[in-house]
N, C-alpha and C positions, 0 to 999 in steps of 0.2 A: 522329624517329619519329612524333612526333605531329602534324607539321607533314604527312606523309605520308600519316597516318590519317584526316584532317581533309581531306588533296585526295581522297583517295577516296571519302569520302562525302559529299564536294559537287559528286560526281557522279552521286548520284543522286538518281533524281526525286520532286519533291516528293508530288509525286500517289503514286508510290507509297511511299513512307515514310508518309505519312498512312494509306496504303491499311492497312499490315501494322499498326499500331497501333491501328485500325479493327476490327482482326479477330484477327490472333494476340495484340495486346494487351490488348482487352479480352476474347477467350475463356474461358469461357464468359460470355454475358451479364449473367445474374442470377442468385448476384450477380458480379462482373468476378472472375477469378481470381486477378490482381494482387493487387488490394485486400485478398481471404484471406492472400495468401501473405507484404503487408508486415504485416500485423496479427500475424499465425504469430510473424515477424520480432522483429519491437517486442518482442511476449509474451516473447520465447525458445522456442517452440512449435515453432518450425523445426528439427527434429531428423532425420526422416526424407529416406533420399538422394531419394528421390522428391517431395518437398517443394520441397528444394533445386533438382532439374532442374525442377521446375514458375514457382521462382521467376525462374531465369535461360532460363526460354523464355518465360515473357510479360511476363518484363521489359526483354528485348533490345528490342523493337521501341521501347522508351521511350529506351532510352540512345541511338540510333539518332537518337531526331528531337534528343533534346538536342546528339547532336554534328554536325546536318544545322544547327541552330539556329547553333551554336558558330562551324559555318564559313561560315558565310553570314555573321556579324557580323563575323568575322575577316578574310574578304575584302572587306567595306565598308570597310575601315577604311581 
């Protein structure tokens, strides 16, 4: 399963995975909404569903390069 998850997204491109974390990642700018949303997290502060949908839509673009990163190392090997 993850060996499958890992070929599909080391097929896509680098340019755009940087692109989306660029921009639905760090949305809104100042300050990044990420950054609220793990601070909310930390606090316990994260209560609201809307919160939560906020957290795992500008955070997807992060996990995205972590597992573009993942299999690019995995396929060096």
């Amino acid at each position: 399963m993850m060996k499958s998850i890992l070929f599909a997204v080391d097929q896509l491109n680098w340019g755009l995975v940087i692109l989306i974390c660029a921009t639905l990642g760090l949305a809104p700018f100042t300050p990044p909404h990420i950054i609220e949303k793990l601070s909310m997290l930390i606090k316990g502060n994260l209560i609201k569903p809307l919160d939560w949908f906020d957290l795992l839509l500008h955070g997807f673009p992060w996990v995205l390069l972590i597992l573009k990163i993942t299999a690019f190392v995995v396929k060096e090997k």
